[in-house]
PDB file with one MODEL, atoms N, CA, C and O in Angstrom:
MODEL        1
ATOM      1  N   UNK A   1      51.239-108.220  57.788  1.00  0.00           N
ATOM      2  CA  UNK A   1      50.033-108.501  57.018  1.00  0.00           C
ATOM      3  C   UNK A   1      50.272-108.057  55.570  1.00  0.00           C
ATOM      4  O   UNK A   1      50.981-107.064  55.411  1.00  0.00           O
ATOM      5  N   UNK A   2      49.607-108.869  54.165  1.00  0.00           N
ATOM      6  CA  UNK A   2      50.348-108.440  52.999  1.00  0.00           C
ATOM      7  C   UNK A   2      49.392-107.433  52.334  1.00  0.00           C
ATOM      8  O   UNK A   2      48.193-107.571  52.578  1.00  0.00           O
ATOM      9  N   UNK A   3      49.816-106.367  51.465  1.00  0.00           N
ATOM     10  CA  UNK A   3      48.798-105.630  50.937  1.00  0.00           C
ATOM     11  C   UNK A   3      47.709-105.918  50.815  1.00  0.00           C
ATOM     12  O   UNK A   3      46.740-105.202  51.070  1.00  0.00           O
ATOM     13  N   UNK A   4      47.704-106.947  50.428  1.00  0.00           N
ATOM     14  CA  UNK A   4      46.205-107.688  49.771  1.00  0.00           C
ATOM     15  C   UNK A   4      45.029-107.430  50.612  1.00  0.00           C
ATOM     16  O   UNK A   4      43.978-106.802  50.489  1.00  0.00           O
ATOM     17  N   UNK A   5      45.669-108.242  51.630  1.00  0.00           N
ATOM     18  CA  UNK A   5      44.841-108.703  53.359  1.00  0.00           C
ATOM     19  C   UNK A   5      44.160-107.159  53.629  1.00  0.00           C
ATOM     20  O   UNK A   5      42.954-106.950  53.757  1.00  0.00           O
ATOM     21  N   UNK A   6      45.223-106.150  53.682  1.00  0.00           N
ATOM     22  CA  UNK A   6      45.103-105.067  54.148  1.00  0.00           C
ATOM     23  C   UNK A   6      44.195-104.321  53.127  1.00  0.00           C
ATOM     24  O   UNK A   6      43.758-103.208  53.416  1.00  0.00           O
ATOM     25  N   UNK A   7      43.882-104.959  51.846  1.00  0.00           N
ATOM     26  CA  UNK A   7      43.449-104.317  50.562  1.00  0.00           C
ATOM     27  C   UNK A   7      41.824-104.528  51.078  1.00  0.00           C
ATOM     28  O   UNK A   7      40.982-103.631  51.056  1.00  0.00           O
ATOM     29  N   UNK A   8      41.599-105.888  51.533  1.00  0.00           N
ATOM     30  CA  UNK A   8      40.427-106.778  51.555  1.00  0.00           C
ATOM     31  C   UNK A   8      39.776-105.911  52.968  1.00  0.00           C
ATOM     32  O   UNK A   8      38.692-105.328  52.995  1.00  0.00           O
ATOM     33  N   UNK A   9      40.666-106.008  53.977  1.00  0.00           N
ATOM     34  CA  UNK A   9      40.317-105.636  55.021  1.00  0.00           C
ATOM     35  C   UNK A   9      39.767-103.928  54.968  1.00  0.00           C
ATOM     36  O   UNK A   9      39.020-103.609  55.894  1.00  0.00           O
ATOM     37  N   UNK A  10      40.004-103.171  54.246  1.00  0.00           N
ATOM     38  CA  UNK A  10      39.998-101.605  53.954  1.00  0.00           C
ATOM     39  C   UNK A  10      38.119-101.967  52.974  1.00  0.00           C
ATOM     40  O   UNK A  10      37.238-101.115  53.093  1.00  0.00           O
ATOM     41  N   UNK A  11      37.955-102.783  52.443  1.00  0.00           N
ATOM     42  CA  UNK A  11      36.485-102.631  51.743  1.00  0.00           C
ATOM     43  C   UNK A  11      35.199-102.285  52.385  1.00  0.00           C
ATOM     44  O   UNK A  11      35.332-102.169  53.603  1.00  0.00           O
ATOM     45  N   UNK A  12      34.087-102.097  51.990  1.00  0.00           N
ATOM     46  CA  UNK A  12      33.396-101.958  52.989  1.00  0.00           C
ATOM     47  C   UNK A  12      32.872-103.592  53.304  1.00  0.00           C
ATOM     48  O   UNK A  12      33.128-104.658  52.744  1.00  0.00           O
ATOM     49  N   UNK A  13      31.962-103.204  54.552  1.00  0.00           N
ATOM     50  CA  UNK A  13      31.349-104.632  54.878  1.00  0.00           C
ATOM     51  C   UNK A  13      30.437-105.398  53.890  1.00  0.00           C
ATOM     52  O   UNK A  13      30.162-106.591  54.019  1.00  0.00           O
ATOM     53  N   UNK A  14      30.181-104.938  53.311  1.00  0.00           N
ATOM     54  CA  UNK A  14      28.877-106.170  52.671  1.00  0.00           C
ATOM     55  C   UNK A  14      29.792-106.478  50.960  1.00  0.00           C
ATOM     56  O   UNK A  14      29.412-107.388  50.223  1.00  0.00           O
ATOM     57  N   UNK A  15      30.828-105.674  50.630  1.00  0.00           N
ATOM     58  CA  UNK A  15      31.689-106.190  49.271  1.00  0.00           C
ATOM     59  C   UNK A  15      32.610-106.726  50.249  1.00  0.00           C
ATOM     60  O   UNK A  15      32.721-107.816  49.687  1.00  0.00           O
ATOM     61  N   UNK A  16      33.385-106.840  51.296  1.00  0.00           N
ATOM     62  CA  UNK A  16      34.566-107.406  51.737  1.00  0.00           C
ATOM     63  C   UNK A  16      33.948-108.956  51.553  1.00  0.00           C
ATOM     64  O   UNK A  16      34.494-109.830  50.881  1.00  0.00           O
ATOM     65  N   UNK A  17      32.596-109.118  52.351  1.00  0.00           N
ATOM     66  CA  UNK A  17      31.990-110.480  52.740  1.00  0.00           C
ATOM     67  C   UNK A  17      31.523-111.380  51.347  1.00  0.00           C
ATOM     68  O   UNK A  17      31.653-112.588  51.150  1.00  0.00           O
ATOM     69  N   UNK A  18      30.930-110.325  50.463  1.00  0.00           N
ATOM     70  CA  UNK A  18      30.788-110.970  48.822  1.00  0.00           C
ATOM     71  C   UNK A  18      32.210-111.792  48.572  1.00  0.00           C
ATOM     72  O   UNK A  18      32.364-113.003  48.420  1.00  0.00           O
ATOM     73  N   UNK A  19      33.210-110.712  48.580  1.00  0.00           N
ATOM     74  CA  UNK A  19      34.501-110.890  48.274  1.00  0.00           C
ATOM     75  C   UNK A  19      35.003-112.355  48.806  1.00  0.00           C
ATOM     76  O   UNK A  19      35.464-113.261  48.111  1.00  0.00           O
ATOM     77  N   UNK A  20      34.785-112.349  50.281  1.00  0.00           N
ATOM     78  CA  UNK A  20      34.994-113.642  50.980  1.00  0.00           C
ATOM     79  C   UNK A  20      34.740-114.670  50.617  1.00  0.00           C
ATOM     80  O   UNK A  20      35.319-115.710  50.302  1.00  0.00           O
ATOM     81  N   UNK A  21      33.425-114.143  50.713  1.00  0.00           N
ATOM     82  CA  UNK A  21      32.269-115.880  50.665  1.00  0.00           C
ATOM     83  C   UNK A  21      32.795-116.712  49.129  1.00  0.00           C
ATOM     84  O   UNK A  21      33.072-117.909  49.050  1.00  0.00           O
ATOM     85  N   UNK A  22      32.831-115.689  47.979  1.00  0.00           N
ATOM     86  CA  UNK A  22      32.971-116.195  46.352  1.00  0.00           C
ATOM     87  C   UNK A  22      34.287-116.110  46.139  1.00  0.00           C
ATOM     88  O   UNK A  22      34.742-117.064  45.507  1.00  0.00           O
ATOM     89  N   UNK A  23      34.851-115.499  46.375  1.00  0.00           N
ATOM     90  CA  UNK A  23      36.658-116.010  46.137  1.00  0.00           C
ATOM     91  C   UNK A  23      37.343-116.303  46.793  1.00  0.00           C
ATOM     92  O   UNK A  23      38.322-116.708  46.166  1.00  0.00           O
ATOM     93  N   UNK A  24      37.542-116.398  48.256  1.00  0.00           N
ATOM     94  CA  UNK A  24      38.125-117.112  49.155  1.00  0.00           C
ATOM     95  C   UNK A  24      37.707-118.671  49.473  1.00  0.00           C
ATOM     96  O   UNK A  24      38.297-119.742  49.334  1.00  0.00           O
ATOM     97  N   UNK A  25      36.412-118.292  49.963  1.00  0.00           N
ATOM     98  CA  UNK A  25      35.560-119.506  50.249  1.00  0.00           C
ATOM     99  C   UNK A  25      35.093-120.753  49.395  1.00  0.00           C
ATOM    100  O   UNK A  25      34.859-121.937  49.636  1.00  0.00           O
ATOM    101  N   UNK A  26      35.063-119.842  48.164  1.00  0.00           N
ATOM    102  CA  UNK A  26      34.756-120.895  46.752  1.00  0.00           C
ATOM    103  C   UNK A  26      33.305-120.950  46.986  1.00  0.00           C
ATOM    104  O   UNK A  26      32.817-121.605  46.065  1.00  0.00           O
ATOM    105  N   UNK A  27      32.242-120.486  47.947  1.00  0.00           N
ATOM    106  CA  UNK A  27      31.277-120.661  47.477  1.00  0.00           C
ATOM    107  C   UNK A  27      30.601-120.280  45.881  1.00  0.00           C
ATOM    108  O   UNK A  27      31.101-119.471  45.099  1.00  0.00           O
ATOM    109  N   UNK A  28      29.195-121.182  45.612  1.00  0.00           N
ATOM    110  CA  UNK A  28      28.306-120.251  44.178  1.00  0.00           C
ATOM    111  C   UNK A  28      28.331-119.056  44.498  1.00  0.00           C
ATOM    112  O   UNK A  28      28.772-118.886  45.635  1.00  0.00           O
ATOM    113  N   UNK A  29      28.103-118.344  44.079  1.00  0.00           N
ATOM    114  CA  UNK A  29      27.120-117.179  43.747  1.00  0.00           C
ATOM    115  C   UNK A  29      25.293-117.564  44.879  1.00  0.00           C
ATOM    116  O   UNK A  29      24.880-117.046  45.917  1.00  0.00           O
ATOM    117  N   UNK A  30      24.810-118.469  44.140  1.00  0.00           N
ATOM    118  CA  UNK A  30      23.962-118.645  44.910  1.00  0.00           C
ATOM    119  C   UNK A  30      23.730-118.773  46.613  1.00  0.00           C
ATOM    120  O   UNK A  30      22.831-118.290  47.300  1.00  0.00           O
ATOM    121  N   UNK A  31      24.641-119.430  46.921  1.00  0.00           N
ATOM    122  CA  UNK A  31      25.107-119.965  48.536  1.00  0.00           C
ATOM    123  C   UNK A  31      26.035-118.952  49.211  1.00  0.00           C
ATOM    124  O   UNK A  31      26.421-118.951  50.380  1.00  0.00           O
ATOM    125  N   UNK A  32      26.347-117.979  48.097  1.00  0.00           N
ATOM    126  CA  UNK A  32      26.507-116.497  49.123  1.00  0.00           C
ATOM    127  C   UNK A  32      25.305-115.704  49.161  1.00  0.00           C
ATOM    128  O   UNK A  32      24.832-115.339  50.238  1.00  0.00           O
ATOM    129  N   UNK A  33      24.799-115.424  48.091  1.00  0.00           N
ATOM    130  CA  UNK A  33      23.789-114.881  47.968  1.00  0.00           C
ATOM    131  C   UNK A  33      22.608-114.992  49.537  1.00  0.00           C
ATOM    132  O   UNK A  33      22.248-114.147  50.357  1.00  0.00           O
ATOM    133  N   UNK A  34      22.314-116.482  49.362  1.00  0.00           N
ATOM    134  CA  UNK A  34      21.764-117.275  50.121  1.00  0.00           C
ATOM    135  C   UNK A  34      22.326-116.615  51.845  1.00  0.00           C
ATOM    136  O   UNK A  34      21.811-115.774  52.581  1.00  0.00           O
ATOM    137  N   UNK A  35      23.122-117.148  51.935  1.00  0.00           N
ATOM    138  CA  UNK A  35      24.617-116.650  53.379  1.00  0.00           C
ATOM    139  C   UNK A  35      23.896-115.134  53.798  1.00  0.00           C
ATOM    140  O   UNK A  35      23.258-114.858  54.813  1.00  0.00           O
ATOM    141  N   UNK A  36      24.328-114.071  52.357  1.00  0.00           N
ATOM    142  CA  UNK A  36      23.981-112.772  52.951  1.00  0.00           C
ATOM    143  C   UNK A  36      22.553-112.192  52.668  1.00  0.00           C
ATOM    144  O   UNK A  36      22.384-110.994  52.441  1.00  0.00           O
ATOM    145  N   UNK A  37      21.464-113.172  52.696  1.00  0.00           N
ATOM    146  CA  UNK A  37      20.076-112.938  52.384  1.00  0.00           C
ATOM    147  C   UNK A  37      19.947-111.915  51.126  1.00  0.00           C
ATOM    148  O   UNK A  37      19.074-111.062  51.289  1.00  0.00           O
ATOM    149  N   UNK A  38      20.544-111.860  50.103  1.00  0.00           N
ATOM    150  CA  UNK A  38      20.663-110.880  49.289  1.00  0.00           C
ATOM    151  C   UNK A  38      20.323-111.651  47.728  1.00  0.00           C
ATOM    152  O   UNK A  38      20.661-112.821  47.550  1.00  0.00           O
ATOM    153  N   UNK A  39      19.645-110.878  46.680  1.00  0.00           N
ATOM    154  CA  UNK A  39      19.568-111.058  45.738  1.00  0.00           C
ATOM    155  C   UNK A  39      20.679-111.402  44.547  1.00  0.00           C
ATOM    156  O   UNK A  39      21.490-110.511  44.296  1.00  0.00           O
ATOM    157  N   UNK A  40      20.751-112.538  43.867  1.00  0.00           N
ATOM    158  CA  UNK A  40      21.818-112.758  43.079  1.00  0.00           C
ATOM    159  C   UNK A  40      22.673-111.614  42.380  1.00  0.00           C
ATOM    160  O   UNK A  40      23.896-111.539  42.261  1.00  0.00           O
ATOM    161  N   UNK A  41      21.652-110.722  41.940  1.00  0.00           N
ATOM    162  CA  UNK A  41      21.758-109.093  41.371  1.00  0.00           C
ATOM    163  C   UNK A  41      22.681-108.651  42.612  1.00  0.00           C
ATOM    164  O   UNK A  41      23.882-108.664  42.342  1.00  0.00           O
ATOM    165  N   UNK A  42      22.426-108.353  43.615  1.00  0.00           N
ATOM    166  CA  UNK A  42      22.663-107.352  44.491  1.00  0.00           C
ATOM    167  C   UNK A  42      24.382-108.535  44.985  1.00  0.00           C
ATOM    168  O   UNK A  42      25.138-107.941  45.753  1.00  0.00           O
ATOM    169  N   UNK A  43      24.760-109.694  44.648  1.00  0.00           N
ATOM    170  CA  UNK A  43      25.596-110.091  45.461  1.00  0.00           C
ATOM    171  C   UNK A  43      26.547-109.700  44.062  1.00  0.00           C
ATOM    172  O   UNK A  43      27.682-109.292  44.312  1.00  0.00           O
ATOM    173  N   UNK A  44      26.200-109.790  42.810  1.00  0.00           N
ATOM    174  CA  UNK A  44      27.199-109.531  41.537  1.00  0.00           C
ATOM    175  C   UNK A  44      27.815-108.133  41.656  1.00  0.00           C
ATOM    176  O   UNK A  44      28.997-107.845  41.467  1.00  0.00           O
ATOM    177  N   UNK A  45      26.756-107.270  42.022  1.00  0.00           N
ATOM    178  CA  UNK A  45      26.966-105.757  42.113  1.00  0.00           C
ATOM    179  C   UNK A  45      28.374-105.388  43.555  1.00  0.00           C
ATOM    180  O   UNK A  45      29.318-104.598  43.545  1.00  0.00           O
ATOM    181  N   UNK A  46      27.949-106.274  44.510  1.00  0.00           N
ATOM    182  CA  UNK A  46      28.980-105.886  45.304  1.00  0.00           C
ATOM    183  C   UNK A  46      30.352-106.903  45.065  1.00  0.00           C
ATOM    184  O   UNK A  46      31.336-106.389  45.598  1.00  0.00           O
ATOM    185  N   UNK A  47      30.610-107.995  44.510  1.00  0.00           N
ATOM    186  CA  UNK A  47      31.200-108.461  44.456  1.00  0.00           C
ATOM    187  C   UNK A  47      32.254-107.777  42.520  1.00  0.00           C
ATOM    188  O   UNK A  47      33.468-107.927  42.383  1.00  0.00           O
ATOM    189  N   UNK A  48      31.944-107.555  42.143  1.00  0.00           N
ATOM    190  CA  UNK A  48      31.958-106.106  41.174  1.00  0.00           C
ATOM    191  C   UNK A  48      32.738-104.527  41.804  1.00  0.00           C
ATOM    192  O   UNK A  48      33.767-104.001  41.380  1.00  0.00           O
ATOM    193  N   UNK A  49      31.997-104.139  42.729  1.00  0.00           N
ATOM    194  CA  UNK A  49      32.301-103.543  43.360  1.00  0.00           C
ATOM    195  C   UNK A  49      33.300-103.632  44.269  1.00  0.00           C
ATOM    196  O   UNK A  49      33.594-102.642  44.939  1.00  0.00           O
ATOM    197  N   UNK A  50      33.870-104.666  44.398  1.00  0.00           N
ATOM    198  CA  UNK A  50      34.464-105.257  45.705  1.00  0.00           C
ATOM    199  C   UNK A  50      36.215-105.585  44.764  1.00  0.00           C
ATOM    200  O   UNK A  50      37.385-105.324  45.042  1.00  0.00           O
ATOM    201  N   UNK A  51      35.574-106.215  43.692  1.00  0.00           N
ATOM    202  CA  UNK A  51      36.921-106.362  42.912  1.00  0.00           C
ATOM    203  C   UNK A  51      37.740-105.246  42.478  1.00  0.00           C
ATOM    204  O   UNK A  51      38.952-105.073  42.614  1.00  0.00           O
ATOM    205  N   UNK A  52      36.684-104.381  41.825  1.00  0.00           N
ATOM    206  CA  UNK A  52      37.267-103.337  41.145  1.00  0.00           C
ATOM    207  C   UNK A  52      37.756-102.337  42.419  1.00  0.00           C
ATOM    208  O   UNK A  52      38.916-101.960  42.255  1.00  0.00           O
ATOM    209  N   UNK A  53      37.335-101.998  43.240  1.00  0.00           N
ATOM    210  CA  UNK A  53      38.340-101.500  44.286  1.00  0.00           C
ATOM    211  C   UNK A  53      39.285-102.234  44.758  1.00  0.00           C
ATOM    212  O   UNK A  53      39.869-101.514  45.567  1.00  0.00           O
ATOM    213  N   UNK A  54      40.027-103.754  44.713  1.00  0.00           N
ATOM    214  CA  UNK A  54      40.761-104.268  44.780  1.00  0.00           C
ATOM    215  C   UNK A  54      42.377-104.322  44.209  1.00  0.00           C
ATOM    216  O   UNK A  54      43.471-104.312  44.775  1.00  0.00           O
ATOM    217  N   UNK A  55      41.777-104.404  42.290  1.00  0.00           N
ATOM    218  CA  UNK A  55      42.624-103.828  41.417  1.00  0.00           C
ATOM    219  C   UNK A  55      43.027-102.727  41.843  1.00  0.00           C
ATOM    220  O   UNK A  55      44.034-102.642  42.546  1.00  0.00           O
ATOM    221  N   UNK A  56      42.180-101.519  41.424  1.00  0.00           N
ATOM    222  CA  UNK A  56      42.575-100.091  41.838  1.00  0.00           C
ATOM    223  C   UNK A  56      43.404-100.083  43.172  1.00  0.00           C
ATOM    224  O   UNK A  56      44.609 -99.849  43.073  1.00  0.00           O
ATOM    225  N   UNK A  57      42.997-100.260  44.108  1.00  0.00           N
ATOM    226  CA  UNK A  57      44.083-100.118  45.412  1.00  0.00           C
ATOM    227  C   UNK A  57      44.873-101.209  45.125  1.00  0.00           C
ATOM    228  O   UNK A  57      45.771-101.057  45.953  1.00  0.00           O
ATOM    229  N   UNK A  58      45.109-102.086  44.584  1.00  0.00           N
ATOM    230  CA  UNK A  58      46.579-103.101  44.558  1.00  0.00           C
ATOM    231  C   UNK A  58      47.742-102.367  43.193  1.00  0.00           C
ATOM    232  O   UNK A  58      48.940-102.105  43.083  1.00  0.00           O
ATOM    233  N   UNK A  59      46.655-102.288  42.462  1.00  0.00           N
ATOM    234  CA  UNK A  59      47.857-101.505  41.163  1.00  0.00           C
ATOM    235  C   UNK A  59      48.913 -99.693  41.935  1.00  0.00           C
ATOM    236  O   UNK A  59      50.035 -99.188  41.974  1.00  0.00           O
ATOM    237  N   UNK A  60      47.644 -99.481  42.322  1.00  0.00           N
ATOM    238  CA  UNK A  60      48.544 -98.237  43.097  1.00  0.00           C
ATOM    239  C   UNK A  60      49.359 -98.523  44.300  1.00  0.00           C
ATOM    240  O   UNK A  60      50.036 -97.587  44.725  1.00  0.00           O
ATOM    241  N   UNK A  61      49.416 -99.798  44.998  1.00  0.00           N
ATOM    242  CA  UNK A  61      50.171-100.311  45.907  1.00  0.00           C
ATOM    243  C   UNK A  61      51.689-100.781  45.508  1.00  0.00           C
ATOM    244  O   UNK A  61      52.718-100.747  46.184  1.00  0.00           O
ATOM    245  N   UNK A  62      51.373-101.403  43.660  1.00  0.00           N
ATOM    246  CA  UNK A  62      52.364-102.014  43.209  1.00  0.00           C
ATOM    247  C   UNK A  62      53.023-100.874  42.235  1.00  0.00           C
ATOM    248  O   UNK A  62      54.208-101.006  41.926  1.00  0.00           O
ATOM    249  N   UNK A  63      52.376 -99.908  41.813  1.00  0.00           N
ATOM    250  CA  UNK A  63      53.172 -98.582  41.133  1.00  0.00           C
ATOM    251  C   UNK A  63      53.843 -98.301  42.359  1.00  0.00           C
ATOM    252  O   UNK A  63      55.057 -98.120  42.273  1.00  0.00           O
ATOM    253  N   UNK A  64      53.283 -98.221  43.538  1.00  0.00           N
ATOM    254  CA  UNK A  64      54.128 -97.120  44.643  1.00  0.00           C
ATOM    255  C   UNK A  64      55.722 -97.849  44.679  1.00  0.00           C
ATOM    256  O   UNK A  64      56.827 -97.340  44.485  1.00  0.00           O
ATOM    257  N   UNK A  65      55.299 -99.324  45.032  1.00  0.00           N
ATOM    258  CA  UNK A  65      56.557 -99.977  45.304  1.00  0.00           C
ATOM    259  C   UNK A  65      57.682-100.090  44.052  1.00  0.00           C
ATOM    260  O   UNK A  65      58.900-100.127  44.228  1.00  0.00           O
ATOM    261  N   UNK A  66      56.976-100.139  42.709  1.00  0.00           N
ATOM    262  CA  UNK A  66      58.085 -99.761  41.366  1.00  0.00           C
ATOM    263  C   UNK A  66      58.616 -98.649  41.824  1.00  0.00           C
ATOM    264  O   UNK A  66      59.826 -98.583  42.041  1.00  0.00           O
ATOM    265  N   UNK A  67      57.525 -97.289  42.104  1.00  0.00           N
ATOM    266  CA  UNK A  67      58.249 -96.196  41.874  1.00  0.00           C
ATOM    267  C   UNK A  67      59.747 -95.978  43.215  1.00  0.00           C
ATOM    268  O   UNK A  67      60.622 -95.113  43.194  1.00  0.00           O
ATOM    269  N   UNK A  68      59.492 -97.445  44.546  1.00  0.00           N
ATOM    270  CA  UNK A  68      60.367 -96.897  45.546  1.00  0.00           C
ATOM    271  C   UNK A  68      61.174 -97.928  45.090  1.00  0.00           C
ATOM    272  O   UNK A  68      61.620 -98.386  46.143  1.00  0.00           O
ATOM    273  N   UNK A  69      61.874 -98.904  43.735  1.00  0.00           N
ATOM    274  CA  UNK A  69      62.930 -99.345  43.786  1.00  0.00           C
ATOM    275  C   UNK A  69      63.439 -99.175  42.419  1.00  0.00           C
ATOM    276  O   UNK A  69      63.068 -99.245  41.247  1.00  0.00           O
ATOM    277  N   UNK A  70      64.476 -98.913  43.145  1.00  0.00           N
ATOM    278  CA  UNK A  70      65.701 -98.325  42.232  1.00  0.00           C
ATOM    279  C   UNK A  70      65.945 -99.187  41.181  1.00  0.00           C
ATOM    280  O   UNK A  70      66.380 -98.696  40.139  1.00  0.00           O
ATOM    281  N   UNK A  71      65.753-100.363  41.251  1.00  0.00           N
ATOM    282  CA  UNK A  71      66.174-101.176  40.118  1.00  0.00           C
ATOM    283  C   UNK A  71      65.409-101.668  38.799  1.00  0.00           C
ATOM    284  O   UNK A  71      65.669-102.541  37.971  1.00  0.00           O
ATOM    285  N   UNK A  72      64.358-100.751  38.940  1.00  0.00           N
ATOM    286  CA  UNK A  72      63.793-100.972  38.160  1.00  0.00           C
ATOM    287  C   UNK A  72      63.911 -99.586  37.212  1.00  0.00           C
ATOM    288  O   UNK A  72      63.314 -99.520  36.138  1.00  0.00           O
TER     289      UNK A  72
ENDMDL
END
């Protein structure tokens, strides 16, 4: 399974599913919103939330792996 998966899969439930629905899925904003009965506000906030723990755990995934090869 690739970091990522494992990045996505580690979020909590209601930013993993933001995460899903609007960047996997390609749904609006609205038609997730809609999906997780949640306010447009409240789907930006976790999907926000959802990214920025993404970065953060992928950049420290991809420092770890610089720091374990030698050739760099």
């Amino acid at each position: 399974m690739s970091q990522l998966r494992h990045a996505v899969d580690a979020l909590p439930s209601d930013e993993r599913l933001a995460v899903l629905l609007v960047c996997v899925k390609g749904l609006s904003y609205r038609d997730a919103a809609r999906i997780l009965d949640v306010s447009l506000a409240v789907l930006s906030a976790r999907l926000l939330r959802g990214r920025l723990t993404l970065i953060g755990t992928m950049r420290q995934s991809l420092c770890r792996d610089a720091a374990g090869d030698s050739r760099l």
